[in-house]
N, C-alpha and C positions, 0 to 999 in steps of 0.2 A: 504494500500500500504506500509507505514513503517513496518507495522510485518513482511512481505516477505522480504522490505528490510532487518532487522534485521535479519531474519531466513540466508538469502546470506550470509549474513556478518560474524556469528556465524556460517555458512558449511566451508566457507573460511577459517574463522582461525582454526578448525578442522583440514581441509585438509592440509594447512602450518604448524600445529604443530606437523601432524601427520608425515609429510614431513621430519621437522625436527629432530623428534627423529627416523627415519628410518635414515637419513643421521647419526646421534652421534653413532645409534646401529653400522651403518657398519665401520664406523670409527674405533671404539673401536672392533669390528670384525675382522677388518684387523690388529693391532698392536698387539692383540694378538691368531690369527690363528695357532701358535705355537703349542698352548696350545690342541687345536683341533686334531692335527696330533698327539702328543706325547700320549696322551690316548688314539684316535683311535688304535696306534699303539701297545699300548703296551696289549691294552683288544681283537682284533682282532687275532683271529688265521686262517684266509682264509682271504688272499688277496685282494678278490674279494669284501669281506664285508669293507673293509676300508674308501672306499667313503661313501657308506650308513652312516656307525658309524658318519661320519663327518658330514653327511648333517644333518644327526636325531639331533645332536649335535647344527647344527646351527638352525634349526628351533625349535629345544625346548630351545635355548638361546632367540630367539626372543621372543616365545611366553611367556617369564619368563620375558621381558623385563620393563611390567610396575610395575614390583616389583623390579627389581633393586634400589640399594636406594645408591643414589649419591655418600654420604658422606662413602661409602667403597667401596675397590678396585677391577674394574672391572675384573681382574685377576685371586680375590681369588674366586667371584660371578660365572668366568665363569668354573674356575676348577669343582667348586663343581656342577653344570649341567652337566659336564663333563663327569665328574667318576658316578655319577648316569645314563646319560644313556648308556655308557658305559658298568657300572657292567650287567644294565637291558638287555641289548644286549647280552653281555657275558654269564649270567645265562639262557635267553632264547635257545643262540646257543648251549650252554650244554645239554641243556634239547633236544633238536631234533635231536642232533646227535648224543652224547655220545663218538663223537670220537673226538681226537684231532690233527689236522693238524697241523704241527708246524710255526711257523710264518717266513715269506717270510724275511729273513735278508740280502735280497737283499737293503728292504728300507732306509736300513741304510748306510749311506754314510760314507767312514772311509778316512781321506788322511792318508796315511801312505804309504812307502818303502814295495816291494812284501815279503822281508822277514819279514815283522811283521806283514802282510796283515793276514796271516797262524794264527799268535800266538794271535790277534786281535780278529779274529773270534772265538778260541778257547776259548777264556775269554769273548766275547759277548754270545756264544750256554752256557756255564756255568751258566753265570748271568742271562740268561733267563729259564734256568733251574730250576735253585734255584729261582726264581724271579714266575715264574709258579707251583712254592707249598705253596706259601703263602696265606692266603686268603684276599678278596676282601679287605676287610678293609686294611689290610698288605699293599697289593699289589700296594692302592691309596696310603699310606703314603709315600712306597719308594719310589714311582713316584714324586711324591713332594719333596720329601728329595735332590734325583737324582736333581730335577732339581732347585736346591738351593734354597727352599723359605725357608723365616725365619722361625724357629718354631711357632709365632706370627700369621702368614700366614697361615702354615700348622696346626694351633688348629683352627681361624677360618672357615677355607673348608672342617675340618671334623666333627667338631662340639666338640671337646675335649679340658683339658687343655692343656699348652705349657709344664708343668710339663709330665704330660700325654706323650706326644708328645716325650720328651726326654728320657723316659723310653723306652717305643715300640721301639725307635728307638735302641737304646740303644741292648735291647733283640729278636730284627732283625738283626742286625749286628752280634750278639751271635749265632743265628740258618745259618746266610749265611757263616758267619766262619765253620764253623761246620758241615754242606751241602758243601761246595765248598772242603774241606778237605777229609768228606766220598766219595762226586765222583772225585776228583782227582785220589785216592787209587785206584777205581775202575776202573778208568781208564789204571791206572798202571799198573793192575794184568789184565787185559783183554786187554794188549800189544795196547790199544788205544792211539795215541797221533799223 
């Protein structure tokens, strides 16, 4: 009769720990959901696929969950799931369709005055322009960069030094110079604006 008792006893605390770290995962889920949307967004080019990219996102967070390891930041842990399923999403959509629909920049919410609304969008269709010649590797960096993490942060989520990190960066900002400059011109001479 004690071993049953003990077997209850050890399902019980299974069941409460497992209780547990489902309640930490959603927690730490919800504070940074952020994270979730800004890769979906930025590796998604159909609309349609956006929630999918999100969901695949949260259930391969979860299922990475009992490798999470405390002592580093659930942020940098979840980027880098992120951008992996992400890219794996993005390189599969490439593969089946070969075409490129351009991304719904409806989702991006701007507060701003109607005359900058114009000038706004002109400099967001730009940067995702030039943002969509980079490759994948590139493309996770700026996304990081973009959204301020330390270089600290951005070497651990992509597995590089921080030295690293500040080079690319560095010679990213030299190719979007430099892209944002060729299609301005082009835009000039082909009376776009």
């Amino acid at each position: 009769m004690k071993a049953g008792l003990i077997h209850v006893r050890a399902e019980q605390l299974e069941n409460t720990s497992r209780a547990t770290r489902e309640d930490r995962f959603l927690v730490l889920l919800e504070e940074h959901r952020k994270i979730l949307f800004k890769v979906a967004n930025l590796y998604c080019r159909n609309p349609a696929d956006f929630g999918d990219v999100v969901q695949e996102i949260a259930l391969q967070a979860w299922r990475s969950f009992d490798h999470f390891d405390e002592s580093r930041r659930f942020s940098t842990w979840l980027y880098r799931i992120a951008l992996n399923v992400a890219i794996s999403f993005y390189r599969s959509e490439t593969r089946q369709s070969r075409t490129m629909v351009p991304a719904d920049e409806s989702t991006i919410e701007i507060a701003a005055q109607p005359a900058q609304t114009a000038e706004l969008e002109d400099q967001l269709r730009l940067l995702r322009e030039i943002i969509d010649r980079l490759s994948d590797f590139d493309t996770a960096l700026i996304l990081l960069y973009l959204d301020e993490n330390p270089y600290d942060v951005i070497a651990e989520v992509l597995g590089i030094s921080e030295s690293n990190v500040g080079t690319r960066i560095h010679r990213i900002k030299d190719k979007l110079q430099r892209r944002s400059v060729d299609l301005s011109r082009k835009e000039r001479c082909h009376g776009i604006r």
